[in-house]
PATI-126736 format. One record per residue: residue number from 1; x, y, z of N, C-alpha, C in turn. Coordinates in steps of 0.001 Angstrom, whole numbers. Atoms other than C-alpha are relative to their C-alpha. Example, Ala and Ser with C-alpha at 12.3 -4.5 7.8 and 13.67 -1.06 7.14 Angstrom:
REM residues 2
n:n_x:n_y:n_z:ca_x:ca_y:ca_z:c_x:c_y:c_z
1:890:-1190:0:12300:-4500:7800:900:1200:0
2:-820:-1190:-60:13670:-1060:7140:-770:1090:730
END
This chain:
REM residues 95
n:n_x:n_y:n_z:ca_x:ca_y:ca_z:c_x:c_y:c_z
1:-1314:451:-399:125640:129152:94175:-89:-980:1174
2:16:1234:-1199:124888:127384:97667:-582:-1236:-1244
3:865:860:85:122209:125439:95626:838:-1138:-843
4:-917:1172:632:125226:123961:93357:942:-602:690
5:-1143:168:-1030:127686:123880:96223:-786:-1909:1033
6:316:909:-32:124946:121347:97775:-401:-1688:-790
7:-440:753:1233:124422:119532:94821:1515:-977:-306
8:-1184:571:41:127832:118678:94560:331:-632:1152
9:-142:713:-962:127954:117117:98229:-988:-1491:-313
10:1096:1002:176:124910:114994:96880:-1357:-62:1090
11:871:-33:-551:122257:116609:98579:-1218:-182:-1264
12:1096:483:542:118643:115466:97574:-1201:1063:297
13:735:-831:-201:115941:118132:96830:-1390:-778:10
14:1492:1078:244:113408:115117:96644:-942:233:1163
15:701:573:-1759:110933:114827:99647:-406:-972:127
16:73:1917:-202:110678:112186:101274:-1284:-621:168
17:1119:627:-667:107431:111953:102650:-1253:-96:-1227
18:941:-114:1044:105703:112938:98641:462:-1410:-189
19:-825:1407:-241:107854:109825:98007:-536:-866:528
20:156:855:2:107001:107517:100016:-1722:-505:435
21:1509:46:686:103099:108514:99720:79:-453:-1125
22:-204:1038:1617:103905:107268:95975:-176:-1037:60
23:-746:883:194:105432:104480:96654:-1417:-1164:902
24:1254:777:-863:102127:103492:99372:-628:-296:-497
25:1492:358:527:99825:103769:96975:360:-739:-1239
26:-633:1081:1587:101661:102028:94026:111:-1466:837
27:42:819:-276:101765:99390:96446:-1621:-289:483
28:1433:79:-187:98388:99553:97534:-918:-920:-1124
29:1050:139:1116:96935:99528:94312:522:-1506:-919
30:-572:1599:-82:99697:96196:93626:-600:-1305:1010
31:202:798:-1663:98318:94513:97026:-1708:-331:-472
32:1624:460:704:94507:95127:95202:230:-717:-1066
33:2:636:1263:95502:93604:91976:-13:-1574:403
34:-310:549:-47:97045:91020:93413:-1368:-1288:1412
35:509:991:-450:94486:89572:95811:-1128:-383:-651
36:861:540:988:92014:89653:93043:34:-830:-1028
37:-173:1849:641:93833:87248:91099:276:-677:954
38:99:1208:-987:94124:85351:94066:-1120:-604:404
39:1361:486:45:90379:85312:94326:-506:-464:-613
40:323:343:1353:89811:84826:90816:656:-1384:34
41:-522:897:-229:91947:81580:91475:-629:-423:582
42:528:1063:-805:90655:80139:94144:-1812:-115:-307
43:1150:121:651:86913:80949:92853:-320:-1135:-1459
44:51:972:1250:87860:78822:89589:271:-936:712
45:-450:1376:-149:89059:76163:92017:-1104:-721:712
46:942:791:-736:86087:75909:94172:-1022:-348:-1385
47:660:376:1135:84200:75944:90433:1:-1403:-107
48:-94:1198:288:85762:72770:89652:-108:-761:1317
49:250:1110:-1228:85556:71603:93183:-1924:-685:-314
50:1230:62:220:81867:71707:92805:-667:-854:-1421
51:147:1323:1607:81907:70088:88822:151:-1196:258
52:-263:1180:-77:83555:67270:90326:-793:-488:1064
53:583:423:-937:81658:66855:93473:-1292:121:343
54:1584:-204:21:78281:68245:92863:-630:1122:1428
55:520:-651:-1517:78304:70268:96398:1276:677:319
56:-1069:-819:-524:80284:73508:97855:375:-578:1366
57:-408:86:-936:80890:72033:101017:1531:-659:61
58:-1586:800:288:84931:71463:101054:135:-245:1394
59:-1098:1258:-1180:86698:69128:103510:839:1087:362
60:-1194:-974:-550:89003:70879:105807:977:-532:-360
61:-1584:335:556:91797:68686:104503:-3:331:-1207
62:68:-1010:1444:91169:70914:101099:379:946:629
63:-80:-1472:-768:92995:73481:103382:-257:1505:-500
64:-152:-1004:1189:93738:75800:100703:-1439:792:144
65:1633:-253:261:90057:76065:99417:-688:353:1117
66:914:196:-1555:88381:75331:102878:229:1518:746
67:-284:-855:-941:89843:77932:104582:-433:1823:-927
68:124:-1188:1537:89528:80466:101232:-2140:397:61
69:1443:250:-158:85475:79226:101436:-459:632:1288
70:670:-43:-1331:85252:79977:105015:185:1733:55
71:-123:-1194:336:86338:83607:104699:-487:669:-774
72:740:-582:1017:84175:84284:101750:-1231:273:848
73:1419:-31:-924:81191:83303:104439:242:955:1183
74:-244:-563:-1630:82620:85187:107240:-8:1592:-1109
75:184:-1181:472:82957:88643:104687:-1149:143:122
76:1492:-308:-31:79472:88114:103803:-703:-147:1020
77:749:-358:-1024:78075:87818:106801:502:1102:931
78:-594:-1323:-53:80382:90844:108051:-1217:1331:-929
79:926:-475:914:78491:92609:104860:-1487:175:905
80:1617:115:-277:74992:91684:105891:-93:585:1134
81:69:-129:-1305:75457:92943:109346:730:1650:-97
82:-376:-1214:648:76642:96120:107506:1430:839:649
83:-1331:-39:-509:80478:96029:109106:830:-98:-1286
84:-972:-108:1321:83262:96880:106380:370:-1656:-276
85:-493:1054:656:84040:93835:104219:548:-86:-1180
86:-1071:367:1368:86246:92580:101491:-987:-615:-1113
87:932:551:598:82947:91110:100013:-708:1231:-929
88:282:-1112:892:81956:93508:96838:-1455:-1226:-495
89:926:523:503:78736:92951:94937:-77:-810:-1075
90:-816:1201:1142:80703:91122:91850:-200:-1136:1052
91:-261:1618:-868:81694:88564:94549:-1079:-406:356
92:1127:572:-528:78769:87876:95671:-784:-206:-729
93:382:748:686:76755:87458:92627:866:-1313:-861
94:-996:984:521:80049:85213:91361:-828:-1265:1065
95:-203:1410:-1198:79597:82953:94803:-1519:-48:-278
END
């Protein structure tokens, strides 16, 4: 009887905090998807940078790329120095 009496005010037996643990890791696991096609992108772009130019070294006015390139070198040497990095062993036989 209370439990319908609340009910009918529009109380919520949800919790909040299972909730918005859900909701962290559904974004989480959105936030990983998503910068791996962003890597997967810019990895196909330095590809063709390199088809057309014969050499990885990009121009800083290639901001995009340049700056994308320079962070790939700064993970891996993070990595090598055995400090957490965004640099996996895919990526690094890719680069």
């Amino acid at each position: 009887e209370q439990m319908d009496r609340l009910e009918k005010v529009g109380f919520s037996w949800a919790v909040k905090g299972a909730v918005e643990q859900e909701d962290t890791k559904f974004n989480a696991d959105w936030e990983c998807e998503a910068c791996d096609v962003i890597w997967n992108i810019r990895y196909g772009e330095l590809c063709e940078f390199q088809d057309f130019h014969g050499h990885l070294d990009v121009p800083s006015d290639n901001r995009i790329l340049f700056q994308w390139i320079s962070e790939q070198r700064f993970e891996y040497c993070k990595k090598e120095l055995g400090e957490y990095s965004t640099m996996t062993e895919e990526k690094e036989k890719q680069l």
